[in-house]
C-alpha positions in Angstrom: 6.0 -32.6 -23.0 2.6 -31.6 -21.6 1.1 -28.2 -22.3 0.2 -25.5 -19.4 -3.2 -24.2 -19.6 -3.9 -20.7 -17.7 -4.6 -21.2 -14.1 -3.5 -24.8 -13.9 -1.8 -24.5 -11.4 -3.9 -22.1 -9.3 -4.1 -24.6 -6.3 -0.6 -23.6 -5.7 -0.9 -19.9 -5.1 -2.2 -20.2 -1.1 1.6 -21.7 -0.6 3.2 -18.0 -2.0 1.0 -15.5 -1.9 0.6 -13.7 2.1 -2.3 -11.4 0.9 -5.0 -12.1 -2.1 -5.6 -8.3 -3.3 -9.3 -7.3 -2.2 -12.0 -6.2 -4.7 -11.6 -3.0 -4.9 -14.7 -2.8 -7.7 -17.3 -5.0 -5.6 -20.3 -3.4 -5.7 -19.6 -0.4 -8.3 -22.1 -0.4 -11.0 -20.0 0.1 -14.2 -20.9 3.3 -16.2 -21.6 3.8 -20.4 -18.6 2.6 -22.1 -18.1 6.1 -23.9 -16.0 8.5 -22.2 -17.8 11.3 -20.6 -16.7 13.5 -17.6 -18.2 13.6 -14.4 -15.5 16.1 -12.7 -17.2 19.4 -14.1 -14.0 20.8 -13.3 -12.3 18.4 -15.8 -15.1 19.6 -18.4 -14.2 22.7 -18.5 -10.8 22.9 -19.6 -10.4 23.9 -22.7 -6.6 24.0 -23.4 -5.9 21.5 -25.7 -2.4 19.1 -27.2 -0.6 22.9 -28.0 2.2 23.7 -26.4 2.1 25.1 -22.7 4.0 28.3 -22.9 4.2 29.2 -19.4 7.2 29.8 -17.1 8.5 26.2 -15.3 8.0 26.6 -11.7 8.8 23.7 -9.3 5.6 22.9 -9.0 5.3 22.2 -12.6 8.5 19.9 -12.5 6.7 18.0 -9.4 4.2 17.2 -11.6 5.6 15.9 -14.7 8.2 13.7 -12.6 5.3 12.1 -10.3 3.4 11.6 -13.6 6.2 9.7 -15.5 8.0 8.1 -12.3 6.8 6.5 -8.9 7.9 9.2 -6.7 10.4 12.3 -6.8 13.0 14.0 -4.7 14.1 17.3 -4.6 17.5 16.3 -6.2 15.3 15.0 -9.5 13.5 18.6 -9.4 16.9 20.9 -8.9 18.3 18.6 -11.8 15.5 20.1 -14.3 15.7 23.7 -13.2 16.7 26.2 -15.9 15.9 23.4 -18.7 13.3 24.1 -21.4 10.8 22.0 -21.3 11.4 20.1 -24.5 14.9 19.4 -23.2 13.6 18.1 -20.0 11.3 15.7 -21.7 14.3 15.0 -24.4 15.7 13.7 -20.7 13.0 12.5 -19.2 11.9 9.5 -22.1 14.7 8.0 -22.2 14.9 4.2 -21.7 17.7 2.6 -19.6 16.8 -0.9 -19.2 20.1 -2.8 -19.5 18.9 -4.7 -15.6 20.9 -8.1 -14.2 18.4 -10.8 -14.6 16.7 -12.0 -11.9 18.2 -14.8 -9.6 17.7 -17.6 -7.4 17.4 -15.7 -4.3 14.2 -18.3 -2.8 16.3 -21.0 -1.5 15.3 -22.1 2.1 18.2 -24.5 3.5 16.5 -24.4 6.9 13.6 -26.2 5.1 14.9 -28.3 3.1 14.4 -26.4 0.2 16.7 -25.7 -2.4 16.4 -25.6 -6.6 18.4 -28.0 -8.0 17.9 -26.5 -11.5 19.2 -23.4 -10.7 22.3 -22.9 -8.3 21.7 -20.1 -5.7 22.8 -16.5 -7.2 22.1 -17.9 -10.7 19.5 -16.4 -12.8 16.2 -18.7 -13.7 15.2 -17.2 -16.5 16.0 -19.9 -18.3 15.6 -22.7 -16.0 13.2 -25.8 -16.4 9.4 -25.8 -15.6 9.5 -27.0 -11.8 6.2 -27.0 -10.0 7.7 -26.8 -7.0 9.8 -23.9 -7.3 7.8 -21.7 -10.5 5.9 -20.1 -7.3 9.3 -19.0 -5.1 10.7 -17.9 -8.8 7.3 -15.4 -9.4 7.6 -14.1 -5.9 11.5 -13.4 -6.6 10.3 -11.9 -10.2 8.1 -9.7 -8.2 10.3 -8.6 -5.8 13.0 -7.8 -8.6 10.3 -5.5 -10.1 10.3 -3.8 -7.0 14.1 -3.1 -6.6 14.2 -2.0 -10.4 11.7 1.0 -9.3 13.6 1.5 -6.4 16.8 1.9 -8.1 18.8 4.6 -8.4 18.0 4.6 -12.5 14.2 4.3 -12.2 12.8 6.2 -15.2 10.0 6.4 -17.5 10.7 3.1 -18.3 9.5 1.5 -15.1 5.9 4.0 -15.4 5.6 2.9 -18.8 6.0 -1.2 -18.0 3.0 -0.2 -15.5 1.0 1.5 -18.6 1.5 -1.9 -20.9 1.2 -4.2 -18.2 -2.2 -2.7 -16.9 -3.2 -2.3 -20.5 -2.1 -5.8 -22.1 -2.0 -7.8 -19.5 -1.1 -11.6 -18.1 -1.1 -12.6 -14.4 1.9 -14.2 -13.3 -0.1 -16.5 -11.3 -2.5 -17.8 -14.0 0.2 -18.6 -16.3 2.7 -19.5 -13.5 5.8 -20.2 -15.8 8.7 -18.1 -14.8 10.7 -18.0 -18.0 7.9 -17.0 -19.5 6.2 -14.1 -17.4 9.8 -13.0 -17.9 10.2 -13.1 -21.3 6.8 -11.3 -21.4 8.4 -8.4 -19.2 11.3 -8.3 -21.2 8.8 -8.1 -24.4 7.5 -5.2 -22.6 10.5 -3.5 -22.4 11.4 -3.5 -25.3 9.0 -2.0 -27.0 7.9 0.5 -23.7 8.9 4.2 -26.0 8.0 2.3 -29.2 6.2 1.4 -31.9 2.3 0.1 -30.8 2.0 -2.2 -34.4 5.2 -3.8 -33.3 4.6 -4.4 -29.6 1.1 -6.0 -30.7 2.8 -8.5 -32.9 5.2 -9.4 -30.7 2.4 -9.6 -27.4 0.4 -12.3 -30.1 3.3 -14.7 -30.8 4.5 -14.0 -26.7 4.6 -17.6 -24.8 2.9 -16.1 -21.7 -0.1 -14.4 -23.6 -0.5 -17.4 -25.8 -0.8 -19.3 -22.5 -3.0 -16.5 -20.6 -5.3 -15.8 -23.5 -5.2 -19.5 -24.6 -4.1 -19.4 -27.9 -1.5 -22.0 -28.1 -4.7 -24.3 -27.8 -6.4 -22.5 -31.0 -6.4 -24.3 -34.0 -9.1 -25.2 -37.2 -10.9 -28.2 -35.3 -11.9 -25.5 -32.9 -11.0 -21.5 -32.9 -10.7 -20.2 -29.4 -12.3 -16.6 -29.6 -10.5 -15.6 -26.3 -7.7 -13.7 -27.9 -9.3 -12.5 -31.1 -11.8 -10.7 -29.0 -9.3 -9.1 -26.6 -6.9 -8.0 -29.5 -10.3 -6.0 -30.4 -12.2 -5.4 -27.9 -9.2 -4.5 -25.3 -5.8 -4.0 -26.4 -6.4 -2.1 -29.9 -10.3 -1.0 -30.8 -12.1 -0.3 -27.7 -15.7 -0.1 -26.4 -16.2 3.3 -27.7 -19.0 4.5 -29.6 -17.2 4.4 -32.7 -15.8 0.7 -32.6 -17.8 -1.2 -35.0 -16.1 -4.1 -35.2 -19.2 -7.4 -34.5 -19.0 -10.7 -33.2 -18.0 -11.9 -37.3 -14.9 -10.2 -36.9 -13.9 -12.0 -33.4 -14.6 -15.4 -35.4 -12.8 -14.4 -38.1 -9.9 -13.0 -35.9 -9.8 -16.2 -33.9 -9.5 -18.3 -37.4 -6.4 -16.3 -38.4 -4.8 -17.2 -35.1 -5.2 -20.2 -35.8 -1.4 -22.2 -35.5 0.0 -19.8 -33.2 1.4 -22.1 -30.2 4.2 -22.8 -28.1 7.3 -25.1 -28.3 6.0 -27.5 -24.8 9.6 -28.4 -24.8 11.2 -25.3 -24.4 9.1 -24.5 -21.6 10.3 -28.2 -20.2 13.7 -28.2 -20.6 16.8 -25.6 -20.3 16.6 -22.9 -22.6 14.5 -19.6 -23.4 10.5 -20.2 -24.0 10.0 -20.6 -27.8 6.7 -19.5 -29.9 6.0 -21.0 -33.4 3.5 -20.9 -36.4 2.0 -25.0 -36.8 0.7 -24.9 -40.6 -0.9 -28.4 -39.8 -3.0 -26.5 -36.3 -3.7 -23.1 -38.8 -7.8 -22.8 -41.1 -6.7 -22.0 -44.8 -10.3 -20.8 -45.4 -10.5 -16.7 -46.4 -11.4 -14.8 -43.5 -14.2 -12.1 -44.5 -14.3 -9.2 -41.7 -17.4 -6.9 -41.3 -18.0 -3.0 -43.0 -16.1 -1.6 -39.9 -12.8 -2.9 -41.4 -14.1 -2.3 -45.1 -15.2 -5.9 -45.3 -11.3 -6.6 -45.9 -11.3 -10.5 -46.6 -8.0 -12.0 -46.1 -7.5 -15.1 -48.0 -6.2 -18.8 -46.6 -2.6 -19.7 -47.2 -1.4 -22.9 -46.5 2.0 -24.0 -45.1 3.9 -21.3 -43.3 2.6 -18.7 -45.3 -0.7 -18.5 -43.0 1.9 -17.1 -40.9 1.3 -13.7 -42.8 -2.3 -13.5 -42.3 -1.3 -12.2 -38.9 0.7 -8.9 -40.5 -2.6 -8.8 -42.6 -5.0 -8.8 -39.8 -2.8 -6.2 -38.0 -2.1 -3.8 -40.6 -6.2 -3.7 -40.9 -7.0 -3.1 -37.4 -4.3 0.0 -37.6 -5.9 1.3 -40.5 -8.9 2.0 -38.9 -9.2 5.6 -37.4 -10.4 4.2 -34.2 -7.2 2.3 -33.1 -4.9 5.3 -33.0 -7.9 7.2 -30.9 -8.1 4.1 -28.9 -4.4 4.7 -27.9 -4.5 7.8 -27.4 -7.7 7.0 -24.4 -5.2 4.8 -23.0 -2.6 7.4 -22.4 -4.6 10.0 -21.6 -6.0 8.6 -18.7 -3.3 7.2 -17.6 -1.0 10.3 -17.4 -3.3 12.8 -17.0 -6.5 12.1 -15.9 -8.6 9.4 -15.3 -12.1 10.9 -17.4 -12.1 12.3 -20.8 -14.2 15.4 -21.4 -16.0 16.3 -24.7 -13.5 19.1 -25.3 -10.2 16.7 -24.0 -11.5 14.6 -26.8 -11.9 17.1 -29.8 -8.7 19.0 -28.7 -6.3 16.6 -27.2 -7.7 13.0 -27.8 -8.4 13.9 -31.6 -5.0 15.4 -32.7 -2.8 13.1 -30.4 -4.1 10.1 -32.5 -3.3 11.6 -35.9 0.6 12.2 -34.1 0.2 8.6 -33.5 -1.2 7.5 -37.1 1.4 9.9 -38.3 4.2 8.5 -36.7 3.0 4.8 -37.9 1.8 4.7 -34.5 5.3 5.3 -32.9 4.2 6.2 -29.1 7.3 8.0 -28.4 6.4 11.6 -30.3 2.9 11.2 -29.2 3.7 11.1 -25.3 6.4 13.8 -25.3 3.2 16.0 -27.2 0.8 14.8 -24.4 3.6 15.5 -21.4 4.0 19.1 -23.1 1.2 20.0 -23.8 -0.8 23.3 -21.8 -3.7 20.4 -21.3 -1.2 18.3 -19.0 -0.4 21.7 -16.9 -3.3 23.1 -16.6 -3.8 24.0 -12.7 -7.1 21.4 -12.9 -4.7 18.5 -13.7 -2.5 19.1 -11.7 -2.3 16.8 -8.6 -5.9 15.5 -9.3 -4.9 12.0 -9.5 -5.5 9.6 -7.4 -2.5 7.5 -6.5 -2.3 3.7 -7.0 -0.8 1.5 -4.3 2.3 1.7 -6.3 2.4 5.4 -7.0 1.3 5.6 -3.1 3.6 3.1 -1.8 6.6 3.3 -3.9 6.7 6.7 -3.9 6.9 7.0 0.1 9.9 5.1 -0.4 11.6 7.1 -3.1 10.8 10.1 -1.8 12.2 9.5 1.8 15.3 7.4 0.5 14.6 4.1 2.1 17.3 1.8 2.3 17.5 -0.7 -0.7 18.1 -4.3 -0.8 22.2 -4.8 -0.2 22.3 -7.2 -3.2 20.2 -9.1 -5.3 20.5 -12.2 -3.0 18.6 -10.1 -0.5 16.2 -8.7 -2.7 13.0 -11.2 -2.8 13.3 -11.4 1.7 13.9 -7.5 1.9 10.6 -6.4 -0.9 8.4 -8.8 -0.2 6.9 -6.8 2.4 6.3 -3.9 -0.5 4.8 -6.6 -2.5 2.3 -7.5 -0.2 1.5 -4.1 1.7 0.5 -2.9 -2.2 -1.3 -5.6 -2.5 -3.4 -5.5 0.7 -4.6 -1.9 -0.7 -5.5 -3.6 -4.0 -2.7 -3.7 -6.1 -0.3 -6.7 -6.3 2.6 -6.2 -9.0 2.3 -8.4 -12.1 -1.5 -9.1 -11.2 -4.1 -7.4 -12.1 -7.5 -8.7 -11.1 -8.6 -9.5 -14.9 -8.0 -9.1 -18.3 -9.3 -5.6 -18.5 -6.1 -4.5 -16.0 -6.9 -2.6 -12.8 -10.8 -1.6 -12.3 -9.4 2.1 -11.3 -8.1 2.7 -14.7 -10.6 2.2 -16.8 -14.5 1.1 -14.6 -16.9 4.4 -15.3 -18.7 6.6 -13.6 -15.5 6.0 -10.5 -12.3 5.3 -12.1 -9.4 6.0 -9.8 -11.7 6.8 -6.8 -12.5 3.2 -6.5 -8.1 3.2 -5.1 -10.1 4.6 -1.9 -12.2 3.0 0.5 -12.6 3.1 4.4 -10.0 -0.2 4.3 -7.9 1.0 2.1 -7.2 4.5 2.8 -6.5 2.9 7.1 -3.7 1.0 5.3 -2.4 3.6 3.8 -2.4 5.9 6.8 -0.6 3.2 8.6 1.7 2.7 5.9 3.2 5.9 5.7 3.0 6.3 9.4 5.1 3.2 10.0 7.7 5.5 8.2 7.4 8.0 9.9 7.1 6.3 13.9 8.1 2.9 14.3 9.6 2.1 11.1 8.9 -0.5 8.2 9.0 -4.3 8.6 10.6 -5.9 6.4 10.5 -9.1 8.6 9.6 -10.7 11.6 13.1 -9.3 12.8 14.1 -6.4 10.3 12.8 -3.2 10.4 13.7 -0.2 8.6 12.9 3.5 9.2 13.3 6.5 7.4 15.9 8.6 8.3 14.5 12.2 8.4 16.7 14.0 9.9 19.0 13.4 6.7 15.8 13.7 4.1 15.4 17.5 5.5 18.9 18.4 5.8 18.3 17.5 1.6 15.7 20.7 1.6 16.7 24.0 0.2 15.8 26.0 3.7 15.2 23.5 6.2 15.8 25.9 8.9 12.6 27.8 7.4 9.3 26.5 8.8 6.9 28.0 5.7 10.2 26.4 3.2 10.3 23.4 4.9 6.4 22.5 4.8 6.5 23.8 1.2 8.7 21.6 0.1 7.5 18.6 1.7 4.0 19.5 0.4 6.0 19.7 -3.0 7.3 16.0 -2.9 4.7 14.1 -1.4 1.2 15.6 -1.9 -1.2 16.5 -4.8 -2.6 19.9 -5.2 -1.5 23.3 -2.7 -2.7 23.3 0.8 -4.7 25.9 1.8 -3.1 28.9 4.5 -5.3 26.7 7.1 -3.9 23.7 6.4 -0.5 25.1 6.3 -0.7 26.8 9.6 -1.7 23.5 11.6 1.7 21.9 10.3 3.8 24.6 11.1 2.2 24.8 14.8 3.8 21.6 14.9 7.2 22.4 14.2 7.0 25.9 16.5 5.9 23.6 19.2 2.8 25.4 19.8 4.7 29.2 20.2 4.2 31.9 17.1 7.1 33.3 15.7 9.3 31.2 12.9 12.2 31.2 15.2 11.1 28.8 17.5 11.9 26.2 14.8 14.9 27.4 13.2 16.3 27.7 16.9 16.0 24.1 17.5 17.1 23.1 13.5 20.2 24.9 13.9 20.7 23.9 17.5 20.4 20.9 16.0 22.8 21.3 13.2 25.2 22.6 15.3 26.0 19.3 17.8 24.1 16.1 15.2 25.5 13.7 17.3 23.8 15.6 20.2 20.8 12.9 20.8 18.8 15.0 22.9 19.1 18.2 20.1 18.0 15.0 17.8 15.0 14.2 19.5 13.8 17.5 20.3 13.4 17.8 16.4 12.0 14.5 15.6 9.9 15.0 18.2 8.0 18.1 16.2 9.1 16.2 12.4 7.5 13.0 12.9 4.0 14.8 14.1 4.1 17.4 11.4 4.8 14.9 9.0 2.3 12.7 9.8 -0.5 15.2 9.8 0.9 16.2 6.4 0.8 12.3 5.0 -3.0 12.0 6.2 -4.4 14.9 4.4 -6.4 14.0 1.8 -3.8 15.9 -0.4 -1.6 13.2 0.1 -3.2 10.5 -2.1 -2.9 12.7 -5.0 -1.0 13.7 -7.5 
């Protein structure tokens, strides 16, 4: 059975893909590689990992939900009301991943086309490599991605696949098997609350990453470096100022990789993708690694027992005080704030990695002190990131209750519209431009303001105003719209002007408005007159008669407006 080598089959992709994600980094000048802060605002915070102690106001429940979900509704914020904050988060990290595997939902009759291998409603996660149909089976893996955010259940879990995914990642595309870019998302879920050692053992040995990173073609005749130097340099050391690991320890890495491969058959035939240790592919020489790991040699061992020098290799990476800092970067700036200050780093960088260390580098009790802590609710975090195309997208659709796919059969026609509108603002789902992940979360001195450019942030104006107006194509001939008469009759007071711009301000944008910005909305809804009543006339007019049309339209016709002014602040892209 012949091997797959990353981006084989890369000739392929024109036929699937509708949009190739633009560049989002072209022409940014990357920044020193330790963390520094150019927000002065950000610099001066000084509350560190203790516990906040202030009183939970909505605005604070906003906040942690947008951080640790795509999206929120006011149902999700009324459901935390009254809770303590340890209880909500008790709530909040808790993984529900028991999801139907994804099917064969790709077939096109009309053209001829239709997998053999795998009946239609059947799941492919186990199927055959097929050439022809591993490009309709990563779309529909997309696509079910999509529908498990947009699920009723959506939790932490779905943020946190985002969080691994960004931060060890593969591209579907480049290793274009299906059965394996799923077995590398269900990997991922696994081990999304868990323990870090135990994730990065299992991402080594996983039969996409040894396809990605080649290492199912690294053996003694000739190490590949490729994943010895990302296990280091990427998913568990850094670039800091204090990694001072050398090229002599990426050799030495690469040699005790060595005999780490893939089962060719399993990927060939029926049957889930299989990883193995080959004693005959694996160096039995002693690795010697450099002062930064305490010049730990690990010795050769022949047969299966090279297999150990992994656990070996591993255990002295997590020694290292580095590592657990390392992951503690990593989750920083993804939940909090895209740049680390000189006092984020001595008070909430510093004691967050001995949590982590302490917990044998366990990442639950390390993100529940991060998501509690008076750092994360400090009025300078909140809403002051900027949203991905996911957070962006995703969210618009959570938070206005879009209609869902009927069925999984109709998933991959009825989100492949998602898929491709995220990616046209620079973020397609399972692809991250490189190894690194997604330029926004990690490329200094810009970080998450490279999400926005003058292309980008058009796209996104017309994306939410396609919700808002004319509705959201799903196809040449489907198109969806929000319905907003029912999304405000969900608000506490929609019959309140100030209430109702208050709480759509609280679901969909970033920081507070100012009274200015507040006051151009509400003209909206009073249709240009000055006294509140003007719009709670015409809501409770409306209310009265719903099946009246022309009550209907009469508020739509100040809604949709008001919205859309809203949607276009800068504000909006926050969070």
């Amino acid at each position: 059975m012949f091997p797959i080598r990353p981006g084989q089959y890369r000739h392929l992709e024109p036929l699937y893909r509708e949009v190739f994600p633009p560049d989002l980094s072209k022409g940014q000048k990357p920044g020193k590689t330790e963390n520094f802060a150019k927000s002065s605002r950000f610099d001066e915070i000084g509350e560190g990992i203790e516990p906040f102690s202030g009183t939970l106001t909505d605005h604070h429940l906003a906040h942690i939900l947008k951080r640790t979900r795509f999206g929120t509704t006011m149902q999700e914020i009324k459901s935390l009301r009254n809770k303590s904050l340890s209880a909500i988060l008790d709530e909040i990290l808790v993984v529900s991943i028991d999801y139907p595997e994804p099917i064969n939902n790709y077939n096109k009759p009309n053209e001829g086309k239709i997998d053999l291998d795998v009946p239609l409603g059947s799941s492919f996660v186990n199927a055959a490599f097929n050439d022809d149909f591993e490009g309709d089976r990563i779309i529909a893996l997309k696509t079910w991605m999509i529908g498990r955010i947009l699920s009723p259940n959506s939790g932490i879990q779905e943020k946190m696949l985002l969080f691994w995914w960004n931060f060890l990642p593969i591209k579907l595309w480049d290793v274009f098997v299906s059965k394996s870019c799923y077995g590398y998302i269900k990997m991922l879920n696994r081990h999304v609350l868990g323990n870090f050692k135990d994730l990065i053992k299992d991402l080594t040995m996983d039969p996409a990453m040894l396809v990605f990173l080649s290492g199912a073609f690294n053996n003694k005749e000739n190490p590949d470096e490729n994943y010895g130097r990302e296990l280091q340099e990427l998913f568990c050391i850094g670039k800091g100022k204090n990694a001072g690991y050398i090229e002599k320890d990426v050799q030495a890495a690469a040699r005790v990789l060595t005999g780490w491969t893939i089962d060719w058959e399993s990927i060939h035939t029926e049957g889930p993708p299989i990883s193995y240790f080959n004693p005959e592919m694996h160096h039995t020489g002693s690795k010697t690694f450099s002062a930064f790991y305490g010049n730990k040699v690990i010795e050769g061992k022949e047969g299966m027992a090279g297999a150990g020098e992994l656990d070996e290799m591993l255990e002295m990476i997590f020694a290292t005080n580095e590592s657990s800092k390392f992951i503690a970067r990593k989750l920083y700036t993804f939940f909090v704030a895209s740049e680390i200050s000189d006092l984020a780093e001595a008070n909430v960088i510093t004691p967050m990695a001995a949590i982590i260390k302490g917990n044998n580098y366990n990442i639950r009790p390390a993100l529940k002190a991060l998501l509690s802590s008076a750092h994360f609710f400090h009025p300078e975090i909140m809403g002051s990131m900027i949203k991905s195309p996911m957070d962006f997208i995703l969210g618009l659709w959570r938070n206005f209750d879009m209609p869902a796919a009927q069925n999984p059969l109709g998933e991959k026609d009825f989100y492949s519209a998602i898929l491709w509108n995220m990616g046209g603002i620079g973020q397609e789902v399972g692809d991250p431009p490189n190894v690194a992940g997604w330029p926004p979360y990690y490329q200094a001195p810009n970080y998450d303001k490279i999400w926005i450019n003058t292309d980008s942030i058009t796209k996104r104006a017309l994306a939410s105003d396609s919700m808002i107006f004319w509705g959201y194509w799903i196809s040449s001939s489907v198109n969806i719209s929000a319905d907003l008469l029912k999304y405000v009759q969900g608000f506490e007071h929609p019959e309140d002007p100030n209430s109702l711009i208050a709480e759509f301000v609280l679901l969909n944008l970033g920081p507070a408005l100012s009274p200015q910005q507040i006051e151009m909305a509400k003209n909206i809804l009073l249709n240009g007159q000055e006294q509140d009543y003007y719009w709670a006339g015409a809501w409770l007019t409306y209310m009265a008669s719903p099946t009246n049309q022309s009550n209907a339209n009469i508020v739509l016709n100040r809604l949709k407006p008001a919205f859309q002014l809203l949607l276009q602040m800068g504000e909006s892209q926050l969070m």
